[in-house]
N, C-alpha and C positions, 0 to 999 in steps of 0.2 A: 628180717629174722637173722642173717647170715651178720651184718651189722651189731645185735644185739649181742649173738652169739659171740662175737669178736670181743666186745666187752667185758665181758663173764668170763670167757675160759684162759686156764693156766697154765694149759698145755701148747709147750712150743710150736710142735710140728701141725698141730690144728689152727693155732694161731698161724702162722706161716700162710696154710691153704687157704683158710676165711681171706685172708691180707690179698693174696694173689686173685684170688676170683671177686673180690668186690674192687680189687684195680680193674682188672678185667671188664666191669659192667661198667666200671664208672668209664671207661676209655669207649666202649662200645656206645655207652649211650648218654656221652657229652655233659655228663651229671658233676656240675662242679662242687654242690656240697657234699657228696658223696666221698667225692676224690679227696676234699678237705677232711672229712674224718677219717677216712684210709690214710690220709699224709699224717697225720696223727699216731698212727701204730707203729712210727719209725724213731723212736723217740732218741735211739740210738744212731739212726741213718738218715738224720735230718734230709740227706741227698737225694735219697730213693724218695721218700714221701714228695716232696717237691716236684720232683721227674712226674711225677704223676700228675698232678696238679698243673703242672706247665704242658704237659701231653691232651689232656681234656681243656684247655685253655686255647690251646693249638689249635686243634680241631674244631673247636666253635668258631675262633676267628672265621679258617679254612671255608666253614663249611655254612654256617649263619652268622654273619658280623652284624647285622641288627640286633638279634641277639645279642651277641656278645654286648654292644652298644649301651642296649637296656640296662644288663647285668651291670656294666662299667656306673653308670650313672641310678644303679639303686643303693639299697642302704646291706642287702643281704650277704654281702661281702667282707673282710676285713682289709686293714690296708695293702698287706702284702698281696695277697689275691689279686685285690686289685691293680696290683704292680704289673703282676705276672698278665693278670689276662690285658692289659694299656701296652706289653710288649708283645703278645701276640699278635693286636689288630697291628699294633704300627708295622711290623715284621712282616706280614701278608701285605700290606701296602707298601712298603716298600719297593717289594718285587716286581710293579708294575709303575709306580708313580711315587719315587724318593721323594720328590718337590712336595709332592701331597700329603704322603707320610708326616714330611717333617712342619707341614705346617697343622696338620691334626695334629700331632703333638703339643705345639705352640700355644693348642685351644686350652691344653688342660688346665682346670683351674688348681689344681692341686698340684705344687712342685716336684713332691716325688712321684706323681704321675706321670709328669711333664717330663721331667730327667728317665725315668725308666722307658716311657717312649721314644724319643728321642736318640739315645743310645743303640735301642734297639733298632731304628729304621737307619741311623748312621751304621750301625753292625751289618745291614741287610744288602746294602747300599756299596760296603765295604768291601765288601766279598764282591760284588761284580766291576766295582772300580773305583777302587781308592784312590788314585791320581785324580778323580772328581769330586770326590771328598775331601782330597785336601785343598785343591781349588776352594772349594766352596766357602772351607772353614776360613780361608784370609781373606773372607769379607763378611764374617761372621762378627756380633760387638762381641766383645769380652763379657763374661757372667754366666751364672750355674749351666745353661741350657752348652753354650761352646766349649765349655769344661769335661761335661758330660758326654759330648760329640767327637772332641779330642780321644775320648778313654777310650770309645769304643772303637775310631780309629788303630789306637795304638794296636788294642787286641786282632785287629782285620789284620794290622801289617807285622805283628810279633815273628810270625816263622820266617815267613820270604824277605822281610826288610828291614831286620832286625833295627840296623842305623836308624834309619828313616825312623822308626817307632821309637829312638830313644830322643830324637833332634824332639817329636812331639813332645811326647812324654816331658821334655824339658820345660816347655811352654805351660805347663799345667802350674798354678796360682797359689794352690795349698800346697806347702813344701812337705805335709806328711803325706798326702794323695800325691804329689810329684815323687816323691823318693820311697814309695811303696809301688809305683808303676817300673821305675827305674828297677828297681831290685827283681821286679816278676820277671821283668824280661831277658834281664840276667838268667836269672835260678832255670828257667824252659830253657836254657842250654848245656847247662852247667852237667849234665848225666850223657848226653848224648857226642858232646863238641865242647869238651870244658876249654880248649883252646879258644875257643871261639867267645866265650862266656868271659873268660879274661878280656882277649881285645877290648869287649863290649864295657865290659867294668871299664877299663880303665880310662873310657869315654866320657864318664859320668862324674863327676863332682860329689859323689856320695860325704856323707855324715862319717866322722871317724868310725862312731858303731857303726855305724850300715858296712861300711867298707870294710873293718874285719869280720863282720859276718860275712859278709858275699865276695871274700878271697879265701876265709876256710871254705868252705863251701866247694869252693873252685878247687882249692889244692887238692883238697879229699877226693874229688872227681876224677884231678889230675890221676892222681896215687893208684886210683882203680878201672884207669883205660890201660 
């Protein structure tokens, strides 16, 4: 009903409530298509709708990964969904057994399965020891899955090892996914340490455009510490 009602009504602050208490059930009670029509009412905050979606995705993992399982391998899904909930299992598996993770990943038969898996157990993985992950990756072959491994490294090592994340970053195959990684990890400095955002640039071999956009950028930062 409260669903129904969600559809019909024109008024803001009703819409608002409905939105907030059928996130609320869909998170309570692990309801993925729910969540996915609640993700729906954000048509403006694509972010928030998602958050929800990846929150009831989480907690199936968490809480029934057979479940989740089924879901992965039925039809009542779309693709994205099933991005979101192939990074949740891999993500809860990592936490315990990276090796495992990354080879469920490796099963997926669907490539952006595969890659969003993967990423995410390389992301999980990242966080408790990226010195293992980068072992790892130099006996990794070249191709979409160590590409995909690499990126999510980078983003593990962005804050505390800035260098380090740009030397990957380097090693990435697509020169617009390479100089779109390079540039992110610039700009996350560039408001806090624009000092520092320069050094990094100037590390980087950037595109003529690339490089006057991410030394404006820099200087404007400069201009406002």
């Amino acid at each position: 009903a409260a669903l129904a009602k969600l559809r019909e009504t024109k008024d803001e602050f009703l819409s608002l409530g409905l939105i907030n208490a059928l996130a609320n059930a869909a998170t309570q009670n692990s309801d993925p298509a729910l969540a996915a029509e609640v993700a729906k009412a954000f048509p403006d905050d694509s972010w928030r709708g998602r958050a929800i979606v990846s929150q009831v995705f989480s907690d199936i993992a968490e809480r029934d990964p057979e479940r989740a399982q089924t879901l992965l391998a039925g039809e009542s899904m779309d693709a994205e969904n099933k991005a979101t909930l192939a990074q949740a299992l891999a993500w809860k598996h990592a936490t315990y057994d990276p090796a495992g993770a990354l080879a469920w990943a490796a099963t997926q038969a669907d490539e952006a399965l595969r890659s969003a898996a993967t990423r995410s157990a390389v992301g999980q993985w990242a966080e408790a020891d990226a010195y293992a992950v980068s072992e790892w990756l130099t006996t990794q072959p070249a191709g979409p899955m160590r590409e995909a491994a690499v990126q999510s490294l980078i983003g593990a090592l962005a804050e505390s090892s800035p260098e380090e994340a740009i030397a990957w970053a380097g090693s990435l195959t697509d020169p617009k996914v390479r100089e779109n990684e390079q540039e992110n990890l610039v700009m996350r400095h560039v408001h806090n340490d624009p000092r520092r955002a320069r050094r990094l640039a100037e590390q980087i071999p950037f595109s003529e455009e690339a490089r006057q956009r991410v030394m404006h950028l820099i200087e404007m930062g400069e201009r406002h510490r």
